[in-house]
TITOR-412245 format. One line per 8 residues: number of its first residue (from 1); for each residue x, y, z of C-alpha. Coordinates in steps of 0.02 Angstrom, whole numbers, plus 32768, in hexadecimal, padded with zeros to 4 digits. Example, Ala and Ser with C-alpha at 12.3 -4.5 7.8 and 13.67 -1.06 7.14 Angstrom:
2
1) 8267:7F1F:8186 ~ 82AC:7FCB:8165 $
This chain:
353
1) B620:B581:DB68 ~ B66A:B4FC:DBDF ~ B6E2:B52D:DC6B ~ B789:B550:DBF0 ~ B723:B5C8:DB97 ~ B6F1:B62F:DC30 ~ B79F:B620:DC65 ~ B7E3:B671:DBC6 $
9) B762:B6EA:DBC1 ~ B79E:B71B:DC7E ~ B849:B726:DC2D ~ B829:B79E:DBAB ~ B7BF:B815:DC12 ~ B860:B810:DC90 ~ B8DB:B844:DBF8 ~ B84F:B8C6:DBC3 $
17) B84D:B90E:DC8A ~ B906:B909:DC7A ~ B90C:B97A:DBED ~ B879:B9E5:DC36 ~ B8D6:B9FC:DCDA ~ B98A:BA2B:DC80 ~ B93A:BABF:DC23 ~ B8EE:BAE5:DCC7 $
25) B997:BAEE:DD17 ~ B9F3:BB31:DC87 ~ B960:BBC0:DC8D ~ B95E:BBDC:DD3D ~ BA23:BBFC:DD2C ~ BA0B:BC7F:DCBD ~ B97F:BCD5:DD29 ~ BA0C:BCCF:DDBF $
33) BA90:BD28:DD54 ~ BA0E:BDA9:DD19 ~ B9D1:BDD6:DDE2 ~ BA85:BDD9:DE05 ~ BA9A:BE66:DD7F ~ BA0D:BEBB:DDD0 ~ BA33:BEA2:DE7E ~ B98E:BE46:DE9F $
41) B97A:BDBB:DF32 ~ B999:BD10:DEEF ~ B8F8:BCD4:DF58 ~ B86D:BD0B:DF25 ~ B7D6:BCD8:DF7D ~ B746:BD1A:DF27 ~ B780:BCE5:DE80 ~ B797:BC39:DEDE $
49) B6DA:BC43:DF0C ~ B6BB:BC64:DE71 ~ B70F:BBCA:DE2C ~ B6C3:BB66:DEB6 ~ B60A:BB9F:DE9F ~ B5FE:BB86:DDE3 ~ B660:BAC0:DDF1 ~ B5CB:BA8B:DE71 $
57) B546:BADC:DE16 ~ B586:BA7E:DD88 ~ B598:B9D3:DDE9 ~ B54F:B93F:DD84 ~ B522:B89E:DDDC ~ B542:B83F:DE21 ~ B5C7:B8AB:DE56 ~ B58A:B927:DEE0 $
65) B599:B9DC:DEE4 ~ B5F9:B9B3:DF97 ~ B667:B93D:DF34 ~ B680:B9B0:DEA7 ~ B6B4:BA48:DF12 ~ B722:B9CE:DF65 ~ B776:B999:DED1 ~ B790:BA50:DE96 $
73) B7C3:BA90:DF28 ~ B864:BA1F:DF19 ~ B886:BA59:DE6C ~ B86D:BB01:DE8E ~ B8F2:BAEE:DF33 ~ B960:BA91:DEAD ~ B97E:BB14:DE2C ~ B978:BBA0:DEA1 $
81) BA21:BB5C:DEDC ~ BA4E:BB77:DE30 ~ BA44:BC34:DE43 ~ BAA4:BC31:DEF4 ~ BAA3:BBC8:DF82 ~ BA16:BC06:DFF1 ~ BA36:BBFA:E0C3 ~ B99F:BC01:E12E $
89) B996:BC2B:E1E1 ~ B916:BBCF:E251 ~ B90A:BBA2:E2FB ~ B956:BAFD:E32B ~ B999:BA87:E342 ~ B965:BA0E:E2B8 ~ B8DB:B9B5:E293 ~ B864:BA20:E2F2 $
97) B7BE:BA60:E2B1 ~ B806:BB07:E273 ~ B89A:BAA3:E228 ~ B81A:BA2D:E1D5 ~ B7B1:BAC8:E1A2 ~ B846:BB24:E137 ~ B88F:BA8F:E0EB ~ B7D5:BA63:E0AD $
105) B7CB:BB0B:E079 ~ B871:BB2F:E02F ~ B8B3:BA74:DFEE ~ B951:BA13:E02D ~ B9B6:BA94:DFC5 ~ B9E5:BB22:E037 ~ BA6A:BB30:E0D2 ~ B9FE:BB1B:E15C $
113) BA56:BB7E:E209 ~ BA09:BB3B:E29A ~ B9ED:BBC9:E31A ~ B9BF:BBD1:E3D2 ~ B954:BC3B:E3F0 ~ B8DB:BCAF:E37F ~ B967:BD49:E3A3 ~ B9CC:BCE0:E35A $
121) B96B:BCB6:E2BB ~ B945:BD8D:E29F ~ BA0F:BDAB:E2BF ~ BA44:BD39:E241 ~ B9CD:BD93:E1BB ~ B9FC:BE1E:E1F4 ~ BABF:BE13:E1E9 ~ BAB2:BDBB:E136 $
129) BAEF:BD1E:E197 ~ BA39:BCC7:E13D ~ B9D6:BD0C:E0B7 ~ B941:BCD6:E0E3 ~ B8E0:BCAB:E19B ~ B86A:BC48:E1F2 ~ B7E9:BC67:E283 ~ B760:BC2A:E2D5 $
137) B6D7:BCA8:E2C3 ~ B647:BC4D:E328 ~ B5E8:BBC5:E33B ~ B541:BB89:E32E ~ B520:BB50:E3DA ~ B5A7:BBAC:E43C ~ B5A1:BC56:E3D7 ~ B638:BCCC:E3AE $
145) B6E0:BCC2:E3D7 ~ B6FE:BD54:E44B ~ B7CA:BD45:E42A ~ B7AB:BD60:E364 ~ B724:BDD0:E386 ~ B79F:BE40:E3F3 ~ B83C:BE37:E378 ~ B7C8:BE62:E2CA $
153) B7AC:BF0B:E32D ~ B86F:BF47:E32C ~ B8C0:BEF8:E297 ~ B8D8:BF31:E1E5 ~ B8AC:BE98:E1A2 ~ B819:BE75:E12E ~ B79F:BDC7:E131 ~ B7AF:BD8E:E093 $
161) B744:BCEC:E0A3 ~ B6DF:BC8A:E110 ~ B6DA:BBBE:E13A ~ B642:BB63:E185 ~ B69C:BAAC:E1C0 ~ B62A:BA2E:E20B ~ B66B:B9F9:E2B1 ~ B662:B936:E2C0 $
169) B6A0:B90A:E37F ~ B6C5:B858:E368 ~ B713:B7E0:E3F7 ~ B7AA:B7AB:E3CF ~ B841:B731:E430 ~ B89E:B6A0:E411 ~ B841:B62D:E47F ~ B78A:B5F2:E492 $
177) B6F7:B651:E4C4 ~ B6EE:B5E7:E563 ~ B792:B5FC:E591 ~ B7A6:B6B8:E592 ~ B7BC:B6FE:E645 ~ B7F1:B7BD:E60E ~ B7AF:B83B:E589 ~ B831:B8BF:E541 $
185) B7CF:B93F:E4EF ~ B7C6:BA10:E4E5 ~ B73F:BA4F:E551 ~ B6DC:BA82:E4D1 ~ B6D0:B9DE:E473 ~ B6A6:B97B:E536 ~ B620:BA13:E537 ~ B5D8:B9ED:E488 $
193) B5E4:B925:E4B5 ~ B590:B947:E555 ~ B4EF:B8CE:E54E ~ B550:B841:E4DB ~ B5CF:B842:E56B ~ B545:B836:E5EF ~ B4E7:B799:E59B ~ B57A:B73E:E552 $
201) B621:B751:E5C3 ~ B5D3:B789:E673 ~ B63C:B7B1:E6FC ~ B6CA:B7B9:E689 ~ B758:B830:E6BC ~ B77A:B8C0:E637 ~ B825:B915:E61E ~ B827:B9BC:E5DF $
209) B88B:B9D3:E55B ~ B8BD:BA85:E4FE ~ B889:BA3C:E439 ~ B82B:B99E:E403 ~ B8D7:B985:E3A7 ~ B939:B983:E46B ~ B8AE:B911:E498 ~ B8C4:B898:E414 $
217) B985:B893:E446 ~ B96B:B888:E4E6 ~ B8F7:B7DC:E4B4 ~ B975:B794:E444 ~ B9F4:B796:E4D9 ~ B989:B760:E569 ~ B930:B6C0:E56F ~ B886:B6A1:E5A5 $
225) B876:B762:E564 ~ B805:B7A8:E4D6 ~ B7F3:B848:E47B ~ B76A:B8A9:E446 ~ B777:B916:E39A ~ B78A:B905:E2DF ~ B796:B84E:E296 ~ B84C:B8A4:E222 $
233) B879:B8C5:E2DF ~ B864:B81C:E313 ~ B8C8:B7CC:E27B ~ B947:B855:E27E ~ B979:B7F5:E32E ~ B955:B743:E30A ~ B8A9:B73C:E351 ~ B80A:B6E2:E318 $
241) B76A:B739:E30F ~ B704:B6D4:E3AF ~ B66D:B731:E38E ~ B640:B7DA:E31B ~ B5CE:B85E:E310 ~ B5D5:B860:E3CD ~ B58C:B921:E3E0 ~ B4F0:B948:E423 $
249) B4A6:B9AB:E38E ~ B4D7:B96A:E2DB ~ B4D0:BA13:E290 ~ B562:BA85:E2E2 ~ B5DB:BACE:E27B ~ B659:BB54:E2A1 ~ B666:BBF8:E22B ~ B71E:BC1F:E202 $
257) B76B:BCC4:E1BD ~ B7F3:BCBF:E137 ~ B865:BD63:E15E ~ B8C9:BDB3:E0E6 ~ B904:BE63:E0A3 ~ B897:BE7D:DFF8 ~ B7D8:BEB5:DFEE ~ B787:BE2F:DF7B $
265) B71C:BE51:DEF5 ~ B661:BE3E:DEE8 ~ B637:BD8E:DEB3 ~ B577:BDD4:DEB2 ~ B550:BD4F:DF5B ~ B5C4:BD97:DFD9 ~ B5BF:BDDC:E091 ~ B606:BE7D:E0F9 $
273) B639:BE68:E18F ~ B649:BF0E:E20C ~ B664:BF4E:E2B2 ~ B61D:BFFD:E2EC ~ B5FE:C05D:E3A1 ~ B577:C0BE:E3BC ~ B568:C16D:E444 ~ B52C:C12E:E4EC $
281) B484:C175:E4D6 ~ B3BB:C128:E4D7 ~ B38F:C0F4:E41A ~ B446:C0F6:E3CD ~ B44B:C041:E39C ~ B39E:C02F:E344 ~ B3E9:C0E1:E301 ~ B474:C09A:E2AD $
289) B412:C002:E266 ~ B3A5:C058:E218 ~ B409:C066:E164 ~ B3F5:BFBA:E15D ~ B340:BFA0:E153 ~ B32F:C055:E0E6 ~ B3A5:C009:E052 ~ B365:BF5F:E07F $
297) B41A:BF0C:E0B1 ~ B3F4:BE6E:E125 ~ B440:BE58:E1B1 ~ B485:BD9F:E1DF ~ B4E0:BDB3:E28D ~ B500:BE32:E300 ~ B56D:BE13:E393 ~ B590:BE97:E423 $
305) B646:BEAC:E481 ~ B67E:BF08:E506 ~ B728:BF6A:E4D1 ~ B7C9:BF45:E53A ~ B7E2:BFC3:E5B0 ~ B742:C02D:E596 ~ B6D4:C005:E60E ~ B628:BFFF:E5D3 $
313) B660:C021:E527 ~ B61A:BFAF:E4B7 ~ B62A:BF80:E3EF ~ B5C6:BF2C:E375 ~ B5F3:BEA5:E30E ~ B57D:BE9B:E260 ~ B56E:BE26:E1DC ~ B50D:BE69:E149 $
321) B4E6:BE0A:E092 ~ B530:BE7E:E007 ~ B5DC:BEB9:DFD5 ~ B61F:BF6D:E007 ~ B62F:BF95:DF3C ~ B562:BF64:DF3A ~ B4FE:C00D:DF1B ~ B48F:BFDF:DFBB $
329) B50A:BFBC:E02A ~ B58B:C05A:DFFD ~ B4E4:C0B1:E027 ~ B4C0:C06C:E0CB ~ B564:C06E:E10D ~ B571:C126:E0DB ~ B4EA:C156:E143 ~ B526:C0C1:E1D6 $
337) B5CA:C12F:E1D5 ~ B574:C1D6:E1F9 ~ B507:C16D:E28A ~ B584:C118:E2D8 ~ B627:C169:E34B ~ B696:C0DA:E2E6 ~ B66B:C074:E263 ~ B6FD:BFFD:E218 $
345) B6D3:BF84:E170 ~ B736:BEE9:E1A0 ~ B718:BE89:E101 ~ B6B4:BE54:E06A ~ B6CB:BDA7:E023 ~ B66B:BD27:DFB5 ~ B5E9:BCC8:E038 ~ B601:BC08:E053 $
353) B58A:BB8F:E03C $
C-alpha cells in the first residue's frame, strides 16, 4: 500500500474507535443512572483497577502497557463524567506532584479543588465538598508522611486506592543555565537535588519556597531565577526545562492514598491498610503480629506514631497484601482484634502497579 492507503486505513480505524467509544459512553450512561437508583458512589476505584489491569495486560506493540493504561485512563475519566461530575480534593496549589499524581490517576475530567494543607484535603471529603481525596502516603527515600499518617487515625474516611508517581525534579527558568543566580524550590525537592546542585550550580543561593508549583512562579517573575520541580510545572509558568532528571536517585516515587466513603471490592490483587495499639507491656508487638505469619498474610510496611497528647502512647501503622473479605485475612484480623487494645481497618483497595 503506498502512503494514501495507510492514510485511509488510519481513517477507517478512527470512524471504527468512534463508534467503539459512543457505545462506551452511551453504556457507561446507563451504568450511572442504574448506581444512582441504588445509591452507589459514581467512582469506583476497584472496578477502575480492574479496567486498568486487564487494558495493559492486553497492550499490543508497539503500544506499551504504560501507554495503554495511559490512554485508558483518559477514557475511563471521560465517561465517568457521564455519570456525574466527579470533584477531587488534593493538596495544592497546582501543578505540584500530588496535583500531577491525581490528574494522572483520575484524567482531565474531574473538578480538581486545590487545598492548603492535608486538613484541608480530609475536610473537604469529609463535608461532601469533594468526593474523592488525595494524599501523600510516603516516600521512598524520605518515608511516611507523618501529617497523613496522624489524620487516617481520627477520620471516618476509607482509602479507596493508592498512586505510586515518579518524582522527576527537573530545573526549570526562563533564562540560561549560566545565568541563573537564585533557585526557588520546596525544601524537599533542594534536599532530593542535593549533589546535582553541588556539582552543577555551586554556591548558588536557594529560596525556599512552600510547593515546587510557588517555586516555579516565583522563577517566571524573577529574572536570573530558576525553579526546581515537575517539567508540567515549568510550562504551566512559561519556563523551559534547562536541565531534567536533576535528583540524586532515579528511582523515588511518592505513594498516594485516594480517600473516599465506600469499602471497595476485592479485585483478587489488593492491599489493607490498618492502624492498631498494643498494652504497654514486654512481647505485645511480636504478640499482635503473630496472626500474620499463622494465616500467612505478608506484611509490606509498618510504620510507628506517637498519639497526640498521649505521651508515650504509640500506634502502628500496617500495610498487609489481601482484602478484608479474603478468608485469611478476616481470620487474622479476628485474632489481631482480640491482641491488640485498638485495632481500626482503614481501607482495602485494588494495589497499583
Amino acid at each position: 500500500m503506498d502512503l494514501g492507503d495507510l492514510r485511509a486505513t488510519i481513517d477507517e480505524i478512527d470512524t471504527e474507535l468512534l463508534e467503539l467509544l459512543r457505545r462506551r459512553a452511551e453504556t457507561v450512561q446507563e451504568v450511572g443512572r442504574r448506581k444512582r437508583e441504588q445509591g452507589l458512589p459514581v467512582f469506583d476505584a476497584a472496578r477502575e483497577e480492574l479496567v486498568l489491569r486487564r487494558a495493559c495486560s492486553g497492550a499490543a506493540a508497539p503500544l506499551s502497557a504504560e501507554t495503554t493504561r495511559a490512554l485508558f485512563a483518559e477514557i475511563i475519566s471521560a465517561c465517568r463524567a457521564l455519570e456525574e461530575p466527579l470533584t477531587v480534593a488534593y493538596l495544592g496549589p497546582a501543578y505540584t506532584f500530588t496535583y500531577l499524581a491525581a490528574r494522572h490517576r483520575l484524567g482531565f475530567q474531574p473538578e480538581y479543588l486545590d487545598c492548603p494543607s492535608l486538613q484541608d484535603v480530609f475536610d473537604a471529603v469529609e463535608r461532601g465538598r469533594a468526593n474523592v481525596g488525595v494524599v501523600p502516603i510516603e516516600n521512598s527515600l524520605s518515608g511516611a508522611v507523618p501529617e497523613t499518617l496522624d489524620r487516617l487515625v481520627t477520620t471516618d474516611l476509607n482509602v479507596i486506592g493508592e498512586h505510586y508517581e515518579p518524582i522527576e525534579q527537573c530545573l526549570l527558568a526562563a533564562c540560561t543555565i549560566e545565568e541563573v543566580r537564585r533557585i526557588h524550590t520546596h525544601p524537599q525537592a533542594a534536599a532530593q537535588c542535593r549533589h546535582w546542585l553541588r556539582e552543577n550550580l555551586p554556591g548558588t543561593q536557594i529560596v525556599n519556597q512552600s510547593s515546587t508549583a510557588a517555586a516555579a512562579r516565583m522563577a517566571s517573575e524573577e529574572p536570573g531565577s530558576a525553579a526546581i520541580g515537575p517539567a508540567e510545572a515549568g510550562e504551566a509558568y512559561g519556563l523551559r526545562v534547562l536541565a531534567r532528571a536533576i535528583q540524586d536517585y532515579p528511582d523515588n516515587r511518592t505513594r498516594f492514598f485516594l480517600l473516599g466513603r465506600s469499602m471497595p471490592a476485592r479485585t483478587g490483587r489488593d492491599k489493607t491498610s490498618l492502624v492498631f495499639a498494643v498494652r504497654h507491656q514486654a512481647g505485645a508487638l511480636h504478640e499482635a503480629l503473630t496472626p500474620f505469619r499463622v494465616y500467612g498474610v505478608n506484611m509490606t510496611m509498618i510504620q510507628s506514631r506517637p498519639v497526640p497528647g498521649r505521651l508515650w502512647k504509640y500506634v502502628f501503622f500496617v500495610d498487609i497484601d489481601g482484602h478484608v473479605d479474603d478468608g485469611h485475612v478476616t481470620r487474622a484480623l479476628e485474632d489481631l482484634r482480640g491482641l491488640a487494645s485498638e485495632l481500626a481497618v482503614l481501607g482495602s483497595y485494588a494495589a497499583a502497579e
